[in-house]
Biopython code that builds the backbone (N, CA, C, O; Angstrom):
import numpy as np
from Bio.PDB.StructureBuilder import StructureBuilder

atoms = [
    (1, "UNK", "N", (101.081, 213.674, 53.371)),
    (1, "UNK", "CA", (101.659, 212.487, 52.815)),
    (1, "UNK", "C", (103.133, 212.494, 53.175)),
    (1, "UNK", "O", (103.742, 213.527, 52.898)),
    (2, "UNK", "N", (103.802, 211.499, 53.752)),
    (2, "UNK", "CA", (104.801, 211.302, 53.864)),
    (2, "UNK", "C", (105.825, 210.634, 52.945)),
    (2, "UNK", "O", (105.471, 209.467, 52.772)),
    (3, "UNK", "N", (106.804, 210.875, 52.375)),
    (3, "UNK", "CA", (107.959, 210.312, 51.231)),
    (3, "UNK", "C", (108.864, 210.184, 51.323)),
    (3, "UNK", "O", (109.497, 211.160, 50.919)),
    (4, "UNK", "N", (109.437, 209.425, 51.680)),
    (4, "UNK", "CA", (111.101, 209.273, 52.221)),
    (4, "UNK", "C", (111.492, 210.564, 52.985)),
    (4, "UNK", "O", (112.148, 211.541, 52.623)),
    (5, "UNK", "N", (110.887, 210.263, 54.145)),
    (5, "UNK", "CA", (111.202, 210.944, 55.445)),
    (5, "UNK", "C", (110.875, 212.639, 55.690)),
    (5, "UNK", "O", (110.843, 213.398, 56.659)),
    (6, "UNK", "N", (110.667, 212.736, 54.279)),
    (6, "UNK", "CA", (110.143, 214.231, 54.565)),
    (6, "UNK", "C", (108.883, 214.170, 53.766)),
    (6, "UNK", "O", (108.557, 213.243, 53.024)),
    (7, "UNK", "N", (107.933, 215.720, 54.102)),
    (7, "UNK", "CA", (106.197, 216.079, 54.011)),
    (7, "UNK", "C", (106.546, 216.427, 52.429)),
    (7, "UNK", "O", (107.548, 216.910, 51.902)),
    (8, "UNK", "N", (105.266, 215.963, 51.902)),
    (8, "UNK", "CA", (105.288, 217.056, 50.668)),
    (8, "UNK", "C", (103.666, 218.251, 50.766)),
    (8, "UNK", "O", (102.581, 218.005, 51.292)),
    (9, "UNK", "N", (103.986, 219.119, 50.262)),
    (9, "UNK", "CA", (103.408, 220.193, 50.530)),
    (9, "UNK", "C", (102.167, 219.407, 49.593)),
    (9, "UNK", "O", (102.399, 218.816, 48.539)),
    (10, "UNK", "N", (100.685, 219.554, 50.285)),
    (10, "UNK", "CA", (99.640, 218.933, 49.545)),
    (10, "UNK", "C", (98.716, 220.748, 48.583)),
    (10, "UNK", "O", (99.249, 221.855, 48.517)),
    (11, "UNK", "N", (97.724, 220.469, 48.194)),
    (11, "UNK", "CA", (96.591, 221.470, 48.025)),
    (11, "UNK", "C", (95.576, 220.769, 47.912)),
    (11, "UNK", "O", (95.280, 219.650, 47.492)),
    (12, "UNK", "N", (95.031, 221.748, 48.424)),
    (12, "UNK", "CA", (93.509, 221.234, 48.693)),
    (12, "UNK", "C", (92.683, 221.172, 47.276)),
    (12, "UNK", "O", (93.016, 221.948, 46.380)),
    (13, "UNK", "N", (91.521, 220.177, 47.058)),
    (13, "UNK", "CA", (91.337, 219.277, 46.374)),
    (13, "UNK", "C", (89.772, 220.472, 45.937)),
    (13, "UNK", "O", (89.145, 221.117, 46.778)),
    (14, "UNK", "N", (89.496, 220.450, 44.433)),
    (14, "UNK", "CA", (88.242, 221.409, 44.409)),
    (14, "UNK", "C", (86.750, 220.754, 43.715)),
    (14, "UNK", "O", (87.083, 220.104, 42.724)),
    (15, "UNK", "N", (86.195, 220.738, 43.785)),
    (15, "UNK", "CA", (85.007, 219.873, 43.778)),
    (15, "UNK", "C", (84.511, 220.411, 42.005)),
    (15, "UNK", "O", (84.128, 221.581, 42.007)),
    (16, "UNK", "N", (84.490, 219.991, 41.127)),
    (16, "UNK", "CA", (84.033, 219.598, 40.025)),
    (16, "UNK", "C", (82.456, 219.944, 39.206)),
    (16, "UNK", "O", (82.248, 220.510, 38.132)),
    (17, "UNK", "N", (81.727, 219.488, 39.968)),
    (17, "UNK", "CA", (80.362, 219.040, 40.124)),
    (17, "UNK", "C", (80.415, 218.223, 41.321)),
    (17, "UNK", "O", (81.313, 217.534, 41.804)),
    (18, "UNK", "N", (78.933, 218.538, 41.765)),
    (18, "UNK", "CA", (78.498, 217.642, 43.127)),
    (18, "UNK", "C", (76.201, 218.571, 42.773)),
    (18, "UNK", "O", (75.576, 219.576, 42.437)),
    (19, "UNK", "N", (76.085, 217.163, 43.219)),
    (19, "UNK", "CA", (74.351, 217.042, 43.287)),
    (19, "UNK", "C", (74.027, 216.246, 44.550)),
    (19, "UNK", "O", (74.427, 215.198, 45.057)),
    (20, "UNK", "N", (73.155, 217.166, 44.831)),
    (20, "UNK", "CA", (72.789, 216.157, 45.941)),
    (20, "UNK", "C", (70.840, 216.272, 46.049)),
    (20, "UNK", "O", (70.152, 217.285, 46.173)),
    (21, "UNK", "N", (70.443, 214.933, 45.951)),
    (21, "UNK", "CA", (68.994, 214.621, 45.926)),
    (21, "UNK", "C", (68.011, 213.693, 46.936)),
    (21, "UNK", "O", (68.252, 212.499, 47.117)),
    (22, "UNK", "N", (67.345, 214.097, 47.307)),
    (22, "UNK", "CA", (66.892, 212.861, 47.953)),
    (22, "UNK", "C", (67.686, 212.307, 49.233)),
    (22, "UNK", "O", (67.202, 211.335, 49.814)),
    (23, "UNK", "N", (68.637, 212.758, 49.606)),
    (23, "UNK", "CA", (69.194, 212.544, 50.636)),
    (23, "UNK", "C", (70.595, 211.616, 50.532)),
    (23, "UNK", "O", (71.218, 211.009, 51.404)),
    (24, "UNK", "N", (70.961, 211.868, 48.156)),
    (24, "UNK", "CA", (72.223, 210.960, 48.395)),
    (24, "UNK", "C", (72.931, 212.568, 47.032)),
    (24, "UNK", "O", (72.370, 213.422, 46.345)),
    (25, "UNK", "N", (74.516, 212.126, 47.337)),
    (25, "UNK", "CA", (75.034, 213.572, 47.246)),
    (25, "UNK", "C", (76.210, 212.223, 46.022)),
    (25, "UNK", "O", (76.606, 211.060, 46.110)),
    (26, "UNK", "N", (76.324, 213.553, 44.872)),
    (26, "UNK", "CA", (77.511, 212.461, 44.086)),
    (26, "UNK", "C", (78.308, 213.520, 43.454)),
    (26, "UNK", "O", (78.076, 214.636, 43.918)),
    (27, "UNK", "N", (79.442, 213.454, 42.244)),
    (27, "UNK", "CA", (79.894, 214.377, 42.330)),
    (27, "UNK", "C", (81.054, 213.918, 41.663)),
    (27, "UNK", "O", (81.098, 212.708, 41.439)),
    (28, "UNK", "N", (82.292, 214.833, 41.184)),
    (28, "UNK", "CA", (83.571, 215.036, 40.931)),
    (28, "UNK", "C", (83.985, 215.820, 41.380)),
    (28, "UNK", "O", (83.552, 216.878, 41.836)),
    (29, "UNK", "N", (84.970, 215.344, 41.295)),
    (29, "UNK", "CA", (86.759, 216.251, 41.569)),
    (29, "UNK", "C", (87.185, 216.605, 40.219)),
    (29, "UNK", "O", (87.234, 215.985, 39.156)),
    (30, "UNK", "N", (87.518, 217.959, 40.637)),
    (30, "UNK", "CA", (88.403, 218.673, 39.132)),
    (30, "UNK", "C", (89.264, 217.640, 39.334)),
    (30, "UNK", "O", (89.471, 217.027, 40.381)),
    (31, "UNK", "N", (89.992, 217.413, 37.734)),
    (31, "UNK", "CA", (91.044, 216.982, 37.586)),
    (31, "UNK", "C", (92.020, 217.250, 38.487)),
    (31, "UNK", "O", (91.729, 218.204, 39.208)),
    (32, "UNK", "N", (93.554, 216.527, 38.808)),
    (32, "UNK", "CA", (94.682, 216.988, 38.927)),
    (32, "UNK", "C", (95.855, 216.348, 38.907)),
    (32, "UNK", "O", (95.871, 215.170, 38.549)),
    (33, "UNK", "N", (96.863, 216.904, 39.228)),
    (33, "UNK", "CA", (98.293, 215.838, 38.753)),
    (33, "UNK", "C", (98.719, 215.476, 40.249)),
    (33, "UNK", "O", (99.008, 216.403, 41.006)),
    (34, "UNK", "N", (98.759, 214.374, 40.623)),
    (34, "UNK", "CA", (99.305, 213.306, 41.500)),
    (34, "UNK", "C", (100.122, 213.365, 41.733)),
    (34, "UNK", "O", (100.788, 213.285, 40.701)),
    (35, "UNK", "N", (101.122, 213.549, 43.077)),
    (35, "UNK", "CA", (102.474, 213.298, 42.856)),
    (35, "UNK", "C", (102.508, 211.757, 43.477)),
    (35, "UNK", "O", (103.630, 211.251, 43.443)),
    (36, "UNK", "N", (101.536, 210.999, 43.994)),
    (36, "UNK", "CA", (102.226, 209.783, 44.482)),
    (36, "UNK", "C", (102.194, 209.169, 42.881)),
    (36, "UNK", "O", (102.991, 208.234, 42.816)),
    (37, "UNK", "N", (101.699, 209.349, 41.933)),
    (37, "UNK", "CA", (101.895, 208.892, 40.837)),
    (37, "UNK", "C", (102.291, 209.634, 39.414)),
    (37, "UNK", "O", (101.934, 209.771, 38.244)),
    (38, "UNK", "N", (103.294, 210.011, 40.379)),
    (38, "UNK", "CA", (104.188, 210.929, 39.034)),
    (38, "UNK", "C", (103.722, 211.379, 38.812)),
    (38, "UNK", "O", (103.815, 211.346, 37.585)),
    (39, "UNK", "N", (102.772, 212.258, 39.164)),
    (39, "UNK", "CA", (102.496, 213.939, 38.279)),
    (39, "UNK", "C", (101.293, 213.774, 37.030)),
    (39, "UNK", "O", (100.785, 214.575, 36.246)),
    (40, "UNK", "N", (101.102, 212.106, 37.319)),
    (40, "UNK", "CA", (100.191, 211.626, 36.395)),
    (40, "UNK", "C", (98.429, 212.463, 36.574)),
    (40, "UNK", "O", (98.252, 212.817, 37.740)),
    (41, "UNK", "N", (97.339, 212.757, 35.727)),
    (41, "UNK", "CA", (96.572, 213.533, 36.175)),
    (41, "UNK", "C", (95.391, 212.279, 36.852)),
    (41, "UNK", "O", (95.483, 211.087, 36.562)),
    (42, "UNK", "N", (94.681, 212.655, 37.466)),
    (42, "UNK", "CA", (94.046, 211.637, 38.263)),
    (42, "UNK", "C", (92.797, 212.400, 38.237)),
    (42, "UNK", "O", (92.644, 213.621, 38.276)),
    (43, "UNK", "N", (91.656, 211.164, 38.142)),
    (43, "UNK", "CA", (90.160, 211.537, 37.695)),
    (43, "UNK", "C", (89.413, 210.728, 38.986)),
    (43, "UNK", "O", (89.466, 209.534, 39.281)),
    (44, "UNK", "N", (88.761, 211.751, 39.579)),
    (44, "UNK", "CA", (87.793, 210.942, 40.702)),
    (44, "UNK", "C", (86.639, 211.405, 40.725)),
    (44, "UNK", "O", (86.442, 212.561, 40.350)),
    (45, "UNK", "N", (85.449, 210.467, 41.247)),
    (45, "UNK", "CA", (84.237, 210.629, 41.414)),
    (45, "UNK", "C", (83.771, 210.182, 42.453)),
    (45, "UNK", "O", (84.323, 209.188, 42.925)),
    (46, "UNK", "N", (82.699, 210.717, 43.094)),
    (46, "UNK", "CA", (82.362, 209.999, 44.369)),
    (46, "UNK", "C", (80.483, 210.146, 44.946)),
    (46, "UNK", "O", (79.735, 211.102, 44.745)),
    (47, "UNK", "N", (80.247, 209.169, 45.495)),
    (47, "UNK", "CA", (78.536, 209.529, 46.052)),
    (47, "UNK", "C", (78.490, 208.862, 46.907)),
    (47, "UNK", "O", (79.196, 207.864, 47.045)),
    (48, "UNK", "N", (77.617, 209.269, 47.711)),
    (48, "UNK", "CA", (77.325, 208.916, 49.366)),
    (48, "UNK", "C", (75.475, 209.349, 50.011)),
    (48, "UNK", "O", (74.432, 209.770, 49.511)),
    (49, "UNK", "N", (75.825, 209.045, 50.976)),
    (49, "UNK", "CA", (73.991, 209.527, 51.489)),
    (49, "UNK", "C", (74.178, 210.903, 52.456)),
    (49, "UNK", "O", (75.161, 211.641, 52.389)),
    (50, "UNK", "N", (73.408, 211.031, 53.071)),
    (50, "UNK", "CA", (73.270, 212.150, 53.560)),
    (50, "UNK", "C", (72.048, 211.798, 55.168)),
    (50, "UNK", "O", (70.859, 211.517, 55.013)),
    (51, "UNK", "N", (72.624, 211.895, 56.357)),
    (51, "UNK", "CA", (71.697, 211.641, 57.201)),
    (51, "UNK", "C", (72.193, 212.671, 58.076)),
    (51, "UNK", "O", (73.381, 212.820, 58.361)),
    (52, "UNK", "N", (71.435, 213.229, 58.405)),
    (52, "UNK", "CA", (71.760, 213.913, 59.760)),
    (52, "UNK", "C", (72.783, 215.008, 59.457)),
    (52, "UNK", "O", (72.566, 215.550, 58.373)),
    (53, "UNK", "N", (73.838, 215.478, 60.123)),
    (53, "UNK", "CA", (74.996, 216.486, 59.954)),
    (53, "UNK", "C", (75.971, 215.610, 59.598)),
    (53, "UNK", "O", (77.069, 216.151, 59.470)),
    (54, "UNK", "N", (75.936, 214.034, 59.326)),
    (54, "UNK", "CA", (76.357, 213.398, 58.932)),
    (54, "UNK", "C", (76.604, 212.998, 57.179)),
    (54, "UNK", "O", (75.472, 212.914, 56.701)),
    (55, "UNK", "N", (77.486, 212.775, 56.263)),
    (55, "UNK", "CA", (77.882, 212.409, 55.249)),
    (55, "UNK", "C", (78.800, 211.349, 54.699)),
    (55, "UNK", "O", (79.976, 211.676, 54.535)),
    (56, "UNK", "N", (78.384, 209.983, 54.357)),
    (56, "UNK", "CA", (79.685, 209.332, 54.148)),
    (56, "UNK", "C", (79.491, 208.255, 52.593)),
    (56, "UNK", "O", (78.453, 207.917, 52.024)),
    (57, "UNK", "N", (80.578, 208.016, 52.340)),
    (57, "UNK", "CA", (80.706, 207.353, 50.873)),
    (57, "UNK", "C", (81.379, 206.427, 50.564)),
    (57, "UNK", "O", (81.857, 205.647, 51.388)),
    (58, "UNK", "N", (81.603, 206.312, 48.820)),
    (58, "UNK", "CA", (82.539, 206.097, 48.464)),
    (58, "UNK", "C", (83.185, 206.916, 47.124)),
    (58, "UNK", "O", (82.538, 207.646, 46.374)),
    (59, "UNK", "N", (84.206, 206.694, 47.051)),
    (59, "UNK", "CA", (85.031, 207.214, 45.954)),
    (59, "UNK", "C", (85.719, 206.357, 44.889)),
    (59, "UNK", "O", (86.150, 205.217, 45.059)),
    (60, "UNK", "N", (85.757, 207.119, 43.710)),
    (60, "UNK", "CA", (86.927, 206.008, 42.581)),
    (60, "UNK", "C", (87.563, 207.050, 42.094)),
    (60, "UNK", "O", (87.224, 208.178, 41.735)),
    (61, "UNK", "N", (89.041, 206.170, 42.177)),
    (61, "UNK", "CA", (90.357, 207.284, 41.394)),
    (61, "UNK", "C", (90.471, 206.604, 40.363)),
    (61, "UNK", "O", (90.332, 205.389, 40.509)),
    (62, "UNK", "N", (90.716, 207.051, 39.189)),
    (62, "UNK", "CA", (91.372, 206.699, 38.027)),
    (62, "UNK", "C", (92.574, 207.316, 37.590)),
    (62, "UNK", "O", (92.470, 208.514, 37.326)),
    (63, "UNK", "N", (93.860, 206.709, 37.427)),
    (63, "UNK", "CA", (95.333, 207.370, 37.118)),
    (63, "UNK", "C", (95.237, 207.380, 35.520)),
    (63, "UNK", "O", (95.363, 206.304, 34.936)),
    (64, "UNK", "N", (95.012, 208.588, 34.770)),
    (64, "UNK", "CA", (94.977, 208.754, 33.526)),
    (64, "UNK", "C", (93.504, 208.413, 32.872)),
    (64, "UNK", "O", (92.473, 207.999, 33.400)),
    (65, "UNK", "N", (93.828, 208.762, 31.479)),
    (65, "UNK", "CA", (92.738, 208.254, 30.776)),
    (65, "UNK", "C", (92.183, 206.986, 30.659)),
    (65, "UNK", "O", (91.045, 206.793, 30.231)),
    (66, "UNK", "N", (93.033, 206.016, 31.065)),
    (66, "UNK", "CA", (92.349, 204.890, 30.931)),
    (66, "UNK", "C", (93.458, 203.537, 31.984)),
    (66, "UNK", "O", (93.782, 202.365, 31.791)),
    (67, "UNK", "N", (93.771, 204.819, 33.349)),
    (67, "UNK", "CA", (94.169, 203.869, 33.930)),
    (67, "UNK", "C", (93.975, 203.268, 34.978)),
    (67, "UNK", "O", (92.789, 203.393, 35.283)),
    (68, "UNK", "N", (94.632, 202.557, 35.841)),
    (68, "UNK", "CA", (94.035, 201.873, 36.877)),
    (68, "UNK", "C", (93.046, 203.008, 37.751)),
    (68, "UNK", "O", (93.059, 204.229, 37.905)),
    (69, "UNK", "N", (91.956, 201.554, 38.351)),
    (69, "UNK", "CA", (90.924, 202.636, 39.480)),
    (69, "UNK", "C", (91.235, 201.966, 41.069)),
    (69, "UNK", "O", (91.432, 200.798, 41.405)),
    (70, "UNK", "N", (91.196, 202.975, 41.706)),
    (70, "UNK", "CA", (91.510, 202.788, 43.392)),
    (70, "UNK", "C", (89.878, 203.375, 43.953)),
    (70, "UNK", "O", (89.437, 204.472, 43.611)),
    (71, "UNK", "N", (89.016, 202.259, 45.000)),
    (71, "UNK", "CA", (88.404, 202.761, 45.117)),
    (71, "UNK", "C", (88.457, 202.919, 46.869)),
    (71, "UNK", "O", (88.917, 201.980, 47.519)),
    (72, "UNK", "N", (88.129, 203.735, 47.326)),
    (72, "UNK", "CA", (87.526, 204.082, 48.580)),
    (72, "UNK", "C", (86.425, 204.230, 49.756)),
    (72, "UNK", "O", (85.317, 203.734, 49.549)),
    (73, "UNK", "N", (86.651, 204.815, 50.842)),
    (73, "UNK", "CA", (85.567, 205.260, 51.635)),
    (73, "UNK", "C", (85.946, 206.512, 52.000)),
    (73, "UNK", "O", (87.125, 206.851, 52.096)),
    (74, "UNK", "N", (84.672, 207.478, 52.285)),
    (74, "UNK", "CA", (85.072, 208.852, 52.906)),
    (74, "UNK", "C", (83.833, 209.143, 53.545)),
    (74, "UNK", "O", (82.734, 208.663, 53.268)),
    (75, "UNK", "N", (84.181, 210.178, 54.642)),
    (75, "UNK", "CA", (82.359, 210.607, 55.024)),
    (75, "UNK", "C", (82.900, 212.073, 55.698)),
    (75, "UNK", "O", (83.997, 212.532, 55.380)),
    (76, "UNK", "N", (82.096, 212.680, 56.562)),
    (76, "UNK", "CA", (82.029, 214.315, 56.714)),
    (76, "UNK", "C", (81.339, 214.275, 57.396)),
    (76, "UNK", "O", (80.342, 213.553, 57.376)),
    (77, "UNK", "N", (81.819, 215.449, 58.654)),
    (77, "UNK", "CA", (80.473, 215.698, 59.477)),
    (77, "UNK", "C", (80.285, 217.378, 59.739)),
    (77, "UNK", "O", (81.304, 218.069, 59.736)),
    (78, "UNK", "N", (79.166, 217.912, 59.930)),
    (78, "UNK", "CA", (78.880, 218.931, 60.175)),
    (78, "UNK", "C", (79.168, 219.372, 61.518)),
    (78, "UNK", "O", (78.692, 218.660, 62.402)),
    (79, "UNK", "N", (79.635, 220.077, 61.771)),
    (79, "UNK", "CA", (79.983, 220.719, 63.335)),
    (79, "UNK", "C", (79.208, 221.870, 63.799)),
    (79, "UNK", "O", (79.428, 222.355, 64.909)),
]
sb = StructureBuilder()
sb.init_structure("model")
sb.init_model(0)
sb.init_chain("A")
sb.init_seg("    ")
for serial, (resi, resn, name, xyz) in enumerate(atoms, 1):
    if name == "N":
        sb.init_residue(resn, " ", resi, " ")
    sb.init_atom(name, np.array(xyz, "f"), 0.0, 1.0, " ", f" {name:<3s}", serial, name[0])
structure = sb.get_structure()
């Protein structure tokens, strides 16, 4: 992530729960604190299908207990 001209040091993100059935995979993210939003803690969940060495989705962020949701796309591939 870039922020007024300089990197901020990220960490990698740790998986919560995740199930995967039938050929569709869903799941959380541990909690954590955000810095694009102040340090605020941020709640995400996400599910997708599963074909091939292939994986792709979507995701929802929520900023706090009861705050705004950002939703997404993501996918993964096996190498």
């Amino acid at each position: 992530m870039k922020k007024t001209g300089t990197y901020t040091k990220t960490k990698p993100l740790s998986v919560e729960f995740m199930a995967i059935e039938d050929g569709k995979i869903s799941g959380t993210v541990t909690p954590y604190a955000d810095p694009v939003f102040a340090r605020k803690t941020v709640f995400s969940t996400y599910e997708g299908i599963v074909t091939g060495n292939r994986i792709e989705g979507t995701y929802t962020t929520r900023v706090g207990q009861n705050g705004n949701s950002f939703t997404g796309s993501w996918w993964a591939v096996r190498k």
